[in-house]
CHARMM-style PDB file with segment names, atoms N, HN, CA, C and O in Angstrom:
ATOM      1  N   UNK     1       0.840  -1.182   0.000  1.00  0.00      PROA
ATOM      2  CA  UNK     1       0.000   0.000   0.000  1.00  0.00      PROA
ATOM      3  C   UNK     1       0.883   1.242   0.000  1.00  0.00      PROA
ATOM      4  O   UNK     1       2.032   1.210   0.438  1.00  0.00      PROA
ATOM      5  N   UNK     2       0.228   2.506  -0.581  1.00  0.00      PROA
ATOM      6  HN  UNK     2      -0.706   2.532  -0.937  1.00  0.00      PROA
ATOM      7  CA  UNK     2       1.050   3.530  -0.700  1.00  0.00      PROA
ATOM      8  C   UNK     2       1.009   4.540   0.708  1.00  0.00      PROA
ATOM      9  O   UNK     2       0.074   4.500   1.508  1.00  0.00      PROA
ATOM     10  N   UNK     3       1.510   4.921   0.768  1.00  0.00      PROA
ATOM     11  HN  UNK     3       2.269   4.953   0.118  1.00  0.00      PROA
ATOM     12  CA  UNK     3       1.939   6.054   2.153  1.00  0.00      PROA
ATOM     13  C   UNK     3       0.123   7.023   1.476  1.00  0.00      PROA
ATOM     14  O   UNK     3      -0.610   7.156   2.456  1.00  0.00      PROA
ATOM     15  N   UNK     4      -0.310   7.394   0.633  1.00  0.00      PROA
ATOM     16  HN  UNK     4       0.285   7.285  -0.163  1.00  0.00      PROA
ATOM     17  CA  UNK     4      -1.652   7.742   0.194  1.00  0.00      PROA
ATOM     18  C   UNK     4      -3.089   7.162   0.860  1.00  0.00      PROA
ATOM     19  O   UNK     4      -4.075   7.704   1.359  1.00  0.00      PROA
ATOM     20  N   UNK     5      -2.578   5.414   0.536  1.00  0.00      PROA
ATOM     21  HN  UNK     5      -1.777   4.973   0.131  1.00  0.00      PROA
ATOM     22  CA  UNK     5      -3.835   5.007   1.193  1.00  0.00      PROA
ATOM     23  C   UNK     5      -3.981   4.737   2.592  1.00  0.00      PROA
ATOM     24  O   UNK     5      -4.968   4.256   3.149  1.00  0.00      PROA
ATOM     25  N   UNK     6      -2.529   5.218   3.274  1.00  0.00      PROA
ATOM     26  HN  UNK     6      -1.727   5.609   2.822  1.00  0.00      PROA
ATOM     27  CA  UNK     6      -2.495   4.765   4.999  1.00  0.00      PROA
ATOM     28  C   UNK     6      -2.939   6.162   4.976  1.00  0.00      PROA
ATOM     29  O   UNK     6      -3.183   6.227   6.180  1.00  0.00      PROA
ATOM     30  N   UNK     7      -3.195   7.180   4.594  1.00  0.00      PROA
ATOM     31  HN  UNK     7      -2.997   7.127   3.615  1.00  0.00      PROA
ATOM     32  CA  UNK     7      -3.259   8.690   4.814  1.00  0.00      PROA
ATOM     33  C   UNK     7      -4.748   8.641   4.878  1.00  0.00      PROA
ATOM     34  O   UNK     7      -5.378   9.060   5.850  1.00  0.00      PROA
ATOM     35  N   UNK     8      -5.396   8.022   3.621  1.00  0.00      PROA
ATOM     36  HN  UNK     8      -4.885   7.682   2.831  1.00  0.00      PROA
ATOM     37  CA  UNK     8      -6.729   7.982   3.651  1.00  0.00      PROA
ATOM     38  C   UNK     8      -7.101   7.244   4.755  1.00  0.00      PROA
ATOM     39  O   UNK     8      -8.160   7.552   5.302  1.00  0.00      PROA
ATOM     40  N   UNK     9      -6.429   6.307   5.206  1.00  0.00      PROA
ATOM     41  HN  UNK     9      -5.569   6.057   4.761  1.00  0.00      PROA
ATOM     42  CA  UNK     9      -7.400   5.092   5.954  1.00  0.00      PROA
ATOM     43  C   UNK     9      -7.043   5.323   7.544  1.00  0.00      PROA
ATOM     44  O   UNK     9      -7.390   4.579   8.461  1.00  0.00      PROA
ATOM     45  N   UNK    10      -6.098   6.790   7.678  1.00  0.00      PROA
ATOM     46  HN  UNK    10      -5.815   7.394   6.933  1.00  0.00      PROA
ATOM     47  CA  UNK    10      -5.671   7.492   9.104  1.00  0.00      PROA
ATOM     48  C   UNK    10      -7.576   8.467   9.330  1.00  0.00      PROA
ATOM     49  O   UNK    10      -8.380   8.442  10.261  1.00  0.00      PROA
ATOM     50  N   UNK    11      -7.593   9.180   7.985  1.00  0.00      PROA
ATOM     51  HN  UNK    11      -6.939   9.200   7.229  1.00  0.00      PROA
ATOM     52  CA  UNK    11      -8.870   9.743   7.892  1.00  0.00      PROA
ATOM     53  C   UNK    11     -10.311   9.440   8.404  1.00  0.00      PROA
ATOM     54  O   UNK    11     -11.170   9.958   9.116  1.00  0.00      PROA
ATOM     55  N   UNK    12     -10.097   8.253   7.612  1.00  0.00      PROA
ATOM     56  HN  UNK    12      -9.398   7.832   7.033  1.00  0.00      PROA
ATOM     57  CA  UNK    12     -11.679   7.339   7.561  1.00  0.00      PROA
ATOM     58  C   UNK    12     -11.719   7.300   9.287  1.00  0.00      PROA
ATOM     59  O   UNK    12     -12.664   7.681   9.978  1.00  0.00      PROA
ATOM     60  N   UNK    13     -10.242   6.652   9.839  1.00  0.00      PROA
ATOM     61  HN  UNK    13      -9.475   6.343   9.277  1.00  0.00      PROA
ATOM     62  CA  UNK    13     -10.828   5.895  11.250  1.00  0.00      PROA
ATOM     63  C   UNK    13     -10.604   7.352  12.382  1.00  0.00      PROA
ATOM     64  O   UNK    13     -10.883   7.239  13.576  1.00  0.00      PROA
ATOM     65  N   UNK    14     -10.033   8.767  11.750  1.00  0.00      PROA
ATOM     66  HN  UNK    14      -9.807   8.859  10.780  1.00  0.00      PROA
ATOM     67  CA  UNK    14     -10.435   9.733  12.715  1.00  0.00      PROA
ATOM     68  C   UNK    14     -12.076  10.290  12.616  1.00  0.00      PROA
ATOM     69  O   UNK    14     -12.667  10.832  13.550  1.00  0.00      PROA
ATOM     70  N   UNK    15     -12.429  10.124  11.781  1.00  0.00      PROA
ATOM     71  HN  UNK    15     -11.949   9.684  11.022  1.00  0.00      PROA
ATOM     72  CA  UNK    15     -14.108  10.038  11.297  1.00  0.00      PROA
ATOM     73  C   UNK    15     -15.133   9.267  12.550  1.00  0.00      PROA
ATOM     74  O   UNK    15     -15.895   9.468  13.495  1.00  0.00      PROA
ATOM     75  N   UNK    16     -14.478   8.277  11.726  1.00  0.00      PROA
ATOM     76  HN  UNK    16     -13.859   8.114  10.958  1.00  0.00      PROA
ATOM     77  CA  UNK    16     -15.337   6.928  12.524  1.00  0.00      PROA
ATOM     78  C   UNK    16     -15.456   7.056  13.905  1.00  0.00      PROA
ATOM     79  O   UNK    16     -16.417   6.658  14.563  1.00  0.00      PROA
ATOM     80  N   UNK    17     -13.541   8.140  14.736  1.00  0.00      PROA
ATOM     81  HN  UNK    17     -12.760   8.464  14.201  1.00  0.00      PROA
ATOM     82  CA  UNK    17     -13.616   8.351  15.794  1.00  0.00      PROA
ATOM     83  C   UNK    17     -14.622   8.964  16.351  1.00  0.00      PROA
ATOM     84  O   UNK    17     -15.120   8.753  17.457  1.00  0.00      PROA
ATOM     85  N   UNK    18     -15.008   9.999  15.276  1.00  0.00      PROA
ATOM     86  HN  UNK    18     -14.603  10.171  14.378  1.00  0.00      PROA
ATOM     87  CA  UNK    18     -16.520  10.480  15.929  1.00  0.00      PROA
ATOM     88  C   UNK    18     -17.174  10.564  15.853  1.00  0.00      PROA
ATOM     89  O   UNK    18     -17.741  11.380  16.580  1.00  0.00      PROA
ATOM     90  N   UNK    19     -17.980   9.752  14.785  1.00  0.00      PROA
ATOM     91  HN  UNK    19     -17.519   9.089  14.195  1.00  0.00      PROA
ATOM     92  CA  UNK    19     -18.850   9.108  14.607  1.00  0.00      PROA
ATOM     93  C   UNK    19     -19.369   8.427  15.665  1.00  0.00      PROA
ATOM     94  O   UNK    19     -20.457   8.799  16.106  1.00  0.00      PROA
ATOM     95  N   UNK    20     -18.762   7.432  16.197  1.00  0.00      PROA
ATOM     96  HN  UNK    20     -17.879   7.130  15.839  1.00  0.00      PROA
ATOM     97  CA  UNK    20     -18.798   6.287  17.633  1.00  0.00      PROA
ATOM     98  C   UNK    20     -19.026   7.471  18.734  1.00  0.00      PROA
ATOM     99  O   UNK    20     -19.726   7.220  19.714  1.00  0.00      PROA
ATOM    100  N   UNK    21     -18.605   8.393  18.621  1.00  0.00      PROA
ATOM    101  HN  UNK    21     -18.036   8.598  17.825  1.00  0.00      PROA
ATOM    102  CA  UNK    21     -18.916   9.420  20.006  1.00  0.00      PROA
ATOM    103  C   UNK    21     -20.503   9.818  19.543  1.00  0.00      PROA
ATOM    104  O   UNK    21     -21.233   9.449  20.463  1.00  0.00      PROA
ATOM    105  N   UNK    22     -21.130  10.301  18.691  1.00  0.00      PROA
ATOM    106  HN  UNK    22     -20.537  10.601  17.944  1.00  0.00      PROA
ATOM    107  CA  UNK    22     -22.418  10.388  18.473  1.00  0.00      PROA
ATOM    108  C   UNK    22     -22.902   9.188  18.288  1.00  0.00      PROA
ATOM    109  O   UNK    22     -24.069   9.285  18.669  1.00  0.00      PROA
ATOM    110  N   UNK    23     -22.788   8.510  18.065  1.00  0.00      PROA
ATOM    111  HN  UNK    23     -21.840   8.431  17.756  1.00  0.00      PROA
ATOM    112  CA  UNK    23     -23.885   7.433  17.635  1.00  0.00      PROA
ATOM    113  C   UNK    23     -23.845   6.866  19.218  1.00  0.00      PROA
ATOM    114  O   UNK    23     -24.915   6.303  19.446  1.00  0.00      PROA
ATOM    115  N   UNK    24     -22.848   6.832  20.515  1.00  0.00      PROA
ATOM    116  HN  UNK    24     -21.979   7.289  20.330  1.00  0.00      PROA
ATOM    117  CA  UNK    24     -23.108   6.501  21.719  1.00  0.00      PROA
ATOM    118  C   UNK    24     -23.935   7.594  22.098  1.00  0.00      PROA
ATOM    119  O   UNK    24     -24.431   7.194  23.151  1.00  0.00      PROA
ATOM    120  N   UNK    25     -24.405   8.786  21.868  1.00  0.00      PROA
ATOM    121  HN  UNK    25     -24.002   9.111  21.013  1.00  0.00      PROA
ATOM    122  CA  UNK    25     -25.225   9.754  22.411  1.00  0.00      PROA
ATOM    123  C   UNK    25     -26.406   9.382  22.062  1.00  0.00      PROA
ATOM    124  O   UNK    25     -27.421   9.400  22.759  1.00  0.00      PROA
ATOM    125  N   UNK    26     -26.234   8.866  20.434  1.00  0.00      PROA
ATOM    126  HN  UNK    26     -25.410   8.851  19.867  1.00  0.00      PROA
ATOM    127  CA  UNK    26     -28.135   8.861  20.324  1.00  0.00      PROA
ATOM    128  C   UNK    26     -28.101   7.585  20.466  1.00  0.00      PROA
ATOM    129  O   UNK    26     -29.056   7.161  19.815  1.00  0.00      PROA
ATOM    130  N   UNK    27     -27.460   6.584  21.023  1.00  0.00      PROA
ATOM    131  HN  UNK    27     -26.685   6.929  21.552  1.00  0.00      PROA
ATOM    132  CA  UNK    27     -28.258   5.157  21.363  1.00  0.00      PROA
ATOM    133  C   UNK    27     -28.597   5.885  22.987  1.00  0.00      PROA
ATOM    134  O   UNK    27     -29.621   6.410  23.425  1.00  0.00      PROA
ATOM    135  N   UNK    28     -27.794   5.740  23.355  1.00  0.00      PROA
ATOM    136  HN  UNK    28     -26.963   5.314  23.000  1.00  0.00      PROA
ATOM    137  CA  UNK    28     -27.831   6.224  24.892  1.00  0.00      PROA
ATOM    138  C   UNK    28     -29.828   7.155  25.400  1.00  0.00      PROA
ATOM    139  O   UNK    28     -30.629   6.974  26.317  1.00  0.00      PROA
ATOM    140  N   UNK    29     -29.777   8.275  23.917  1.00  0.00      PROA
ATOM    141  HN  UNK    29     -29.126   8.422  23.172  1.00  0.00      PROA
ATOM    142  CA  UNK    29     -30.553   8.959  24.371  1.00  0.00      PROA
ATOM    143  C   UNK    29     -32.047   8.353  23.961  1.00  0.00      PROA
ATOM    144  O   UNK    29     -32.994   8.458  24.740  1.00  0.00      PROA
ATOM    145  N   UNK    30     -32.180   7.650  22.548  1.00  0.00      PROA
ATOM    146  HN  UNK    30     -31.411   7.565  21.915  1.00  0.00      PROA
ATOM    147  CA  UNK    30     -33.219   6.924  21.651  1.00  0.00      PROA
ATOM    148  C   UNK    30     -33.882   5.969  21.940  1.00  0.00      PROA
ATOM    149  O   UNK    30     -35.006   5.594  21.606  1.00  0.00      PROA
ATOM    150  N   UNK    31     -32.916   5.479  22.764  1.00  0.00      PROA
ATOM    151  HN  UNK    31     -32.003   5.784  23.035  1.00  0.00      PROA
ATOM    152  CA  UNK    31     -33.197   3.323  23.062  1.00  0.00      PROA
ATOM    153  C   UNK    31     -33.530   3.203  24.498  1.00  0.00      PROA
ATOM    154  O   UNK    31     -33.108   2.283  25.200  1.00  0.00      PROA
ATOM    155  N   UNK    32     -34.176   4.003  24.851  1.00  0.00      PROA
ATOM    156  HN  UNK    32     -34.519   4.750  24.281  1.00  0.00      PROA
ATOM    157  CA  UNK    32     -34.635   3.956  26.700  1.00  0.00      PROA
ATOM    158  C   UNK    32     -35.716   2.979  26.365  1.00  0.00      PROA
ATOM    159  O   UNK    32     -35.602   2.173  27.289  1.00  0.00      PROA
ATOM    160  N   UNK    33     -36.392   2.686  25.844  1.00  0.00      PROA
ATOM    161  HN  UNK    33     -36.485   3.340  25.094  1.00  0.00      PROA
ATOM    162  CA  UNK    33     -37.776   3.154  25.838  1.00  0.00      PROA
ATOM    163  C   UNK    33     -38.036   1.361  26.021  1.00  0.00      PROA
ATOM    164  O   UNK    33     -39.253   1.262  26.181  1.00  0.00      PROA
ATOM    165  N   UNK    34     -37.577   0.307  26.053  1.00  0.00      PROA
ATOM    166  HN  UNK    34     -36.589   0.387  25.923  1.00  0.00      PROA
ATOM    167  CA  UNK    34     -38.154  -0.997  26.588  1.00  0.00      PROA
ATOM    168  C   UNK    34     -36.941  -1.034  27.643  1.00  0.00      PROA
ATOM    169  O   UNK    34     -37.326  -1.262  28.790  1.00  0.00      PROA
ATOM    170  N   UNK    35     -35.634  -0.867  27.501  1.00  0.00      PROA
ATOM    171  HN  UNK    35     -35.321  -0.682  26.570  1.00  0.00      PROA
ATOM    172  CA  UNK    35     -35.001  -1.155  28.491  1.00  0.00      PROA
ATOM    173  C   UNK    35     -33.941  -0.310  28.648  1.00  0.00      PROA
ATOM    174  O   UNK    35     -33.052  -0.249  27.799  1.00  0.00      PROA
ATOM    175  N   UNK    36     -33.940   0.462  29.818  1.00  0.00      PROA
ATOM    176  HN  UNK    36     -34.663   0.412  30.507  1.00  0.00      PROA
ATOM    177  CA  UNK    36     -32.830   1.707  30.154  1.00  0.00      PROA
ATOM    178  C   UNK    36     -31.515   1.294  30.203  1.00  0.00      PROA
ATOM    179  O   UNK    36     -30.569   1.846  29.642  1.00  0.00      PROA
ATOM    180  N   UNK    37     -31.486   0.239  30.937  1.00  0.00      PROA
ATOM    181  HN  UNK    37     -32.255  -0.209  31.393  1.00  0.00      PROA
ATOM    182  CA  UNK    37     -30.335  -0.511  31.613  1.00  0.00      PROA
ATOM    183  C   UNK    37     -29.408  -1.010  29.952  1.00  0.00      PROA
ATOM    184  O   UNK    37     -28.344  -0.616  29.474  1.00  0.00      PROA
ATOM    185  N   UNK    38     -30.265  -1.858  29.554  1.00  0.00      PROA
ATOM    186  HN  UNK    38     -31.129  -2.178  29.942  1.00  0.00      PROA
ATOM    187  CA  UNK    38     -29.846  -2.140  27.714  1.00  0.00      PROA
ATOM    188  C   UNK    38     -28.739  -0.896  26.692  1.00  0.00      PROA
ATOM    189  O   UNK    38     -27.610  -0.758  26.220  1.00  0.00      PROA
ATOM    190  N   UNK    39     -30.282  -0.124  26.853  1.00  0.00      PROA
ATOM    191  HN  UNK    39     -31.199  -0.236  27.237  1.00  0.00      PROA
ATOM    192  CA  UNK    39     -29.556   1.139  26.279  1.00  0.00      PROA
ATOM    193  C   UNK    39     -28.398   2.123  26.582  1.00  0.00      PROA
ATOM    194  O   UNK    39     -27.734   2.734  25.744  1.00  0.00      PROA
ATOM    195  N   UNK    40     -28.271   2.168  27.976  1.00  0.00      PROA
ATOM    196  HN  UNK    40     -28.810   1.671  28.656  1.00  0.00      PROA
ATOM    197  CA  UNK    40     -27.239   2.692  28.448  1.00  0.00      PROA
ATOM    198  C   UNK    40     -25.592   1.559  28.436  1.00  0.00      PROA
ATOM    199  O   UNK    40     -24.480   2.061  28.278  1.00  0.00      PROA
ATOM    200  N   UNK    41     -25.787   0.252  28.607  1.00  0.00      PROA
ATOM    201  HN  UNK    41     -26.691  -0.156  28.735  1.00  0.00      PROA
ATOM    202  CA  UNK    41     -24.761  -0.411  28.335  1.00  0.00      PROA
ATOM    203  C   UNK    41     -23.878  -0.638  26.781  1.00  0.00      PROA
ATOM    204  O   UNK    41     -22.677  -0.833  26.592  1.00  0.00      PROA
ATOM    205  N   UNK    42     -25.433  -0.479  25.456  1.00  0.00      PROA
ATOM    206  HN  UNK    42     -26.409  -0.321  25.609  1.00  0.00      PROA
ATOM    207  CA  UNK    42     -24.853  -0.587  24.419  1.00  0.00      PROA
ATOM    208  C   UNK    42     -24.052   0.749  23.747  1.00  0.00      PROA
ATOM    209  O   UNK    42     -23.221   0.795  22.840  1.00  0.00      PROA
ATOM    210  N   UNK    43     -24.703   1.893  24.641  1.00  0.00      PROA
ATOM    211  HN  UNK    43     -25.378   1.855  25.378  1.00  0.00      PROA
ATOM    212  CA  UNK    43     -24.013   3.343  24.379  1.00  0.00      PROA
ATOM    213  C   UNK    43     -22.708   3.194  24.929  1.00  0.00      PROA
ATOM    214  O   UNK    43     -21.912   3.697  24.135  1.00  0.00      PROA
ATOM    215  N   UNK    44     -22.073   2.690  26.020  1.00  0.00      PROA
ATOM    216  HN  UNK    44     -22.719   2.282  26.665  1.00  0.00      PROA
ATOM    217  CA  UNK    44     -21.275   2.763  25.936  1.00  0.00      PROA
ATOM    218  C   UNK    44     -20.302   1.988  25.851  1.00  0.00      PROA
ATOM    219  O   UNK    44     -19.202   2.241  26.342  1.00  0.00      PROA
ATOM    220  N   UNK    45     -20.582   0.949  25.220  1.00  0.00      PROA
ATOM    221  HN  UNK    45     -21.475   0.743  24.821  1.00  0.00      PROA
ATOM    222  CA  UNK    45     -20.259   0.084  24.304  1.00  0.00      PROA
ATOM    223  C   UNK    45     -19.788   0.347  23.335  1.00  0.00      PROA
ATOM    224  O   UNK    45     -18.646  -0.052  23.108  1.00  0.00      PROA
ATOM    225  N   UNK    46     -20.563   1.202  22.292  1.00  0.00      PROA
ATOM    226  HN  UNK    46     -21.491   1.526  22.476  1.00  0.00      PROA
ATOM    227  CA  UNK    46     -20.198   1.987  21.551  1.00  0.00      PROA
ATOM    228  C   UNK    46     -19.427   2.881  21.175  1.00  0.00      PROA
ATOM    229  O   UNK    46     -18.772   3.094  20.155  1.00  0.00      PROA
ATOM    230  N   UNK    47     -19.658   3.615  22.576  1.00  0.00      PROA
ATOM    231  HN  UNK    47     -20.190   3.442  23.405  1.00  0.00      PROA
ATOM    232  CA  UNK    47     -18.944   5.350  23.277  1.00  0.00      PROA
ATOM    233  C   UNK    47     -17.070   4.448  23.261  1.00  0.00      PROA
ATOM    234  O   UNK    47     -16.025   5.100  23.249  1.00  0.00      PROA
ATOM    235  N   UNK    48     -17.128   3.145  23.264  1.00  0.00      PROA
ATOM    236  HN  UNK    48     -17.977   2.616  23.274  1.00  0.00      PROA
ATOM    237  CA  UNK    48     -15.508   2.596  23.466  1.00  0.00      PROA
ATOM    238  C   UNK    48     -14.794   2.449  22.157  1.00  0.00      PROA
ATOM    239  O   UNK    48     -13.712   1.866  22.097  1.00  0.00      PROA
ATOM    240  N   UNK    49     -15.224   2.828  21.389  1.00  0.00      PROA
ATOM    241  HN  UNK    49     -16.103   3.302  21.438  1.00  0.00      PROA
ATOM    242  CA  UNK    49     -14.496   2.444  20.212  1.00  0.00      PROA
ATOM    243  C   UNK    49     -13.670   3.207  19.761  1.00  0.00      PROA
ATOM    244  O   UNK    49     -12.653   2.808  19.194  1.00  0.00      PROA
ATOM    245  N   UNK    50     -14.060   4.863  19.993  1.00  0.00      PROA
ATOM    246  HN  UNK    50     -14.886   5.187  20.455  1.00  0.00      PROA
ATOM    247  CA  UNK    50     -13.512   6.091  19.623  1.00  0.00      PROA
ATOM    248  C   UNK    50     -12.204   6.094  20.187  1.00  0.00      PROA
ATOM    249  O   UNK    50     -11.336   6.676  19.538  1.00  0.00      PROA
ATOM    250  N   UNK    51     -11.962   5.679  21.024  1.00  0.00      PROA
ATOM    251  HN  UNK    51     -12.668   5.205  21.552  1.00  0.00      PROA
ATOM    252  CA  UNK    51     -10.365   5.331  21.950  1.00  0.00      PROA
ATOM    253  C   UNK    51      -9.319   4.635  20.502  1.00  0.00      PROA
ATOM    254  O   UNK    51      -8.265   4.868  19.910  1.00  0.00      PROA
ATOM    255  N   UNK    52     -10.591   3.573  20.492  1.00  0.00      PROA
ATOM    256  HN  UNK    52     -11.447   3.385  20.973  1.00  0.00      PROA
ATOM    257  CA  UNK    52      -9.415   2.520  19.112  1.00  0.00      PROA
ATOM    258  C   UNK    52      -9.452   3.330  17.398  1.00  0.00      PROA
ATOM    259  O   UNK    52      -8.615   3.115  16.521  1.00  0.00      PROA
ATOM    260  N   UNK    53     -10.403   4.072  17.302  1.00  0.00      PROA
ATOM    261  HN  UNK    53     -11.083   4.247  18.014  1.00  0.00      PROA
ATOM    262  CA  UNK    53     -10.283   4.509  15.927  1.00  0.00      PROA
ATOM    263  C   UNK    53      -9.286   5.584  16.126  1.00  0.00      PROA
ATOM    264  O   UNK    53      -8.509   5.800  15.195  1.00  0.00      PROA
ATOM    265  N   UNK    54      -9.192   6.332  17.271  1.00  0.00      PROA
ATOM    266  HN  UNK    54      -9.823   6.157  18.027  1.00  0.00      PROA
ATOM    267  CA  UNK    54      -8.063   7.450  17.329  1.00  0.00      PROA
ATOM    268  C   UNK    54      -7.321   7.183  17.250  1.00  0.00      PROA
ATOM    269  O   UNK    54      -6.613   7.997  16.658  1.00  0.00      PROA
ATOM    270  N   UNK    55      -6.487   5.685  17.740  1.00  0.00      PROA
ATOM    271  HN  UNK    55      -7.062   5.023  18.220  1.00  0.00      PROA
ATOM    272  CA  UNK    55      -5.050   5.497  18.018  1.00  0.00      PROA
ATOM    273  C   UNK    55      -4.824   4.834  16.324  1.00  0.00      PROA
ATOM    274  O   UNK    55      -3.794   4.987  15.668  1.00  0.00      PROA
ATOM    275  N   UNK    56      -5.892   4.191  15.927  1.00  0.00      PROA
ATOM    276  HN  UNK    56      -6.728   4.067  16.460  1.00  0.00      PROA
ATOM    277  CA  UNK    56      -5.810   3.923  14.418  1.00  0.00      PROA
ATOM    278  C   UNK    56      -5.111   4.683  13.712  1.00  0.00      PROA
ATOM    279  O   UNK    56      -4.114   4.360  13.067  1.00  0.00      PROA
ATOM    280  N   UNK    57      -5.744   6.048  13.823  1.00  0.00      PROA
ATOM    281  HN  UNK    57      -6.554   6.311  14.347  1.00  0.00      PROA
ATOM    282  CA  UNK    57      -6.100   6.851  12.920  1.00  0.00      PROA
ATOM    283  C   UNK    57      -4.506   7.467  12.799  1.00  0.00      PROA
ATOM    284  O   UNK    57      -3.868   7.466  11.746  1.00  0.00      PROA
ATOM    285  N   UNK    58      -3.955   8.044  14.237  1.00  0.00      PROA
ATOM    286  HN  UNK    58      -4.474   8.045  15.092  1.00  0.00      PROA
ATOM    287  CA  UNK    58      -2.639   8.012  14.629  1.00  0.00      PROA
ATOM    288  C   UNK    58      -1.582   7.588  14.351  1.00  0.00      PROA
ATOM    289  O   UNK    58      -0.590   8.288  14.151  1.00  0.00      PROA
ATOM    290  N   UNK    59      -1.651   5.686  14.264  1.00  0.00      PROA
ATOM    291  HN  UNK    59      -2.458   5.117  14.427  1.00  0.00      PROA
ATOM    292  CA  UNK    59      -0.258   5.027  13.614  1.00  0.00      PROA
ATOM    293  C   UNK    59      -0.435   5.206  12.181  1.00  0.00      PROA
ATOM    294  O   UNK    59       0.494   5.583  11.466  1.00  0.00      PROA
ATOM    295  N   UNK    60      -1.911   4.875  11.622  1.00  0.00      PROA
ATOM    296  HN  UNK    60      -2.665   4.568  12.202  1.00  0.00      PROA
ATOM    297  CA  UNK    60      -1.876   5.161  10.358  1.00  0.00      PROA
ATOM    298  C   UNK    60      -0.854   6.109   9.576  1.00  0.00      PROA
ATOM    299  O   UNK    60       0.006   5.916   8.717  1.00  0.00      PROA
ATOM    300  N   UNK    61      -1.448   7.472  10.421  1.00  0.00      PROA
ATOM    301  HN  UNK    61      -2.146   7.629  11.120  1.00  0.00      PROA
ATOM    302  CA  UNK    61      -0.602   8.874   9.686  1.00  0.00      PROA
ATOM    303  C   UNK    61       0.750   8.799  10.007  1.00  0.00      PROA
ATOM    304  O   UNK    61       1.629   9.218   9.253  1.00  0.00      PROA
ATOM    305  N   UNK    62       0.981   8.232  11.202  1.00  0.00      PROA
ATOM    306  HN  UNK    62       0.267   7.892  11.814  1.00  0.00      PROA
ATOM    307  CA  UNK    62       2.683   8.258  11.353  1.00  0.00      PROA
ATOM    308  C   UNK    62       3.500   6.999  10.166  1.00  0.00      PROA
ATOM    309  O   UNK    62       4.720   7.032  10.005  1.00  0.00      PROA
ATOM    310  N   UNK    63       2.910   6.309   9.677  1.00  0.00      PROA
ATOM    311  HN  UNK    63       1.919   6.282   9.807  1.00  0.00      PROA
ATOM    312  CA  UNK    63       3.089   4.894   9.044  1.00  0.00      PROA
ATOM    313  C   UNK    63       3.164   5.676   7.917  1.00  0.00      PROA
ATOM    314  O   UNK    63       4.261   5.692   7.359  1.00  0.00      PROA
ATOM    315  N   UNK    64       2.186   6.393   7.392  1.00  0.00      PROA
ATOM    316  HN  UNK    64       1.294   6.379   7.845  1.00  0.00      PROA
ATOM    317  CA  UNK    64       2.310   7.330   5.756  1.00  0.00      PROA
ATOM    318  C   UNK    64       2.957   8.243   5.567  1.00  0.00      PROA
ATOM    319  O   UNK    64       3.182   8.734   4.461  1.00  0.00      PROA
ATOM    320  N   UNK    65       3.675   8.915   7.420  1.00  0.00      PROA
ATOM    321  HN  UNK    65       3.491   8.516   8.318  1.00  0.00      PROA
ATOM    322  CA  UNK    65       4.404  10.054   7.351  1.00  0.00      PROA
ATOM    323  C   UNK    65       5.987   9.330   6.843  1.00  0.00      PROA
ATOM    324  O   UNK    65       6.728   9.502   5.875  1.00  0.00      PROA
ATOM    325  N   UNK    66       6.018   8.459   8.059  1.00  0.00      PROA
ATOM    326  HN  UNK    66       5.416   8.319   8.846  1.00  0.00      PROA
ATOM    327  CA  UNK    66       7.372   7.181   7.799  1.00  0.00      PROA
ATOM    328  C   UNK    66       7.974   7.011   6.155  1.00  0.00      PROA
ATOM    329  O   UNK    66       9.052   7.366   5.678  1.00  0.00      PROA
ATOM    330  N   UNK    67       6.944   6.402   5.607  1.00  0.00      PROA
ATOM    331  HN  UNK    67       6.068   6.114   5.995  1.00  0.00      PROA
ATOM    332  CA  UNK    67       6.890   6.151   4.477  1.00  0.00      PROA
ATOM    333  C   UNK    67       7.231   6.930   3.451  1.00  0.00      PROA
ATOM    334  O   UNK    67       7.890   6.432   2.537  1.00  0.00      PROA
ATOM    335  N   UNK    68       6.878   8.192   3.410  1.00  0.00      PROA
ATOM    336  HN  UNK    68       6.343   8.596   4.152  1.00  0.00      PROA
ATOM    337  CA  UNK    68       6.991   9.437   2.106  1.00  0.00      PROA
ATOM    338  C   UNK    68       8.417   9.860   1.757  1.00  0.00      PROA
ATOM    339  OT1 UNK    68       8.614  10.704   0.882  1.00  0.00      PROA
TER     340      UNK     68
END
């Protein structure tokens, strides 16, 4: 792969980083409604991922910086 597509694919997963931070807000806030307890565990469930797409996103760019 080219130092280009680790650049793109540093992108996508700083995205995704926050993406996963909203999409834990609106499960959290949307999905009460048969079971609170449910909804609040899969939010932040969710809310955990943004940790791993950042550090992704991180080696990625240092891997394409490396590279050039």
């Amino acid at each position: 792969m080219s130092p280009t597509n680790f650049k793109g694919l540093s992108t996508v997963c700083f995205i995704a980083g926050f993406l996963s931070i909203l999409a834990s807000i609106a499960i959290w806030m949307y999905f009460k409604h048969p079971d609170p307890a449910h909804a609040e565990r899969f939010g932040i469930f969710v809310g955990l991922w943004a940790p791993t797409f950042f550090v992704l996103s991180n080696r990625f760019d240092r891997y394409a910086l490396s590279k050039a």
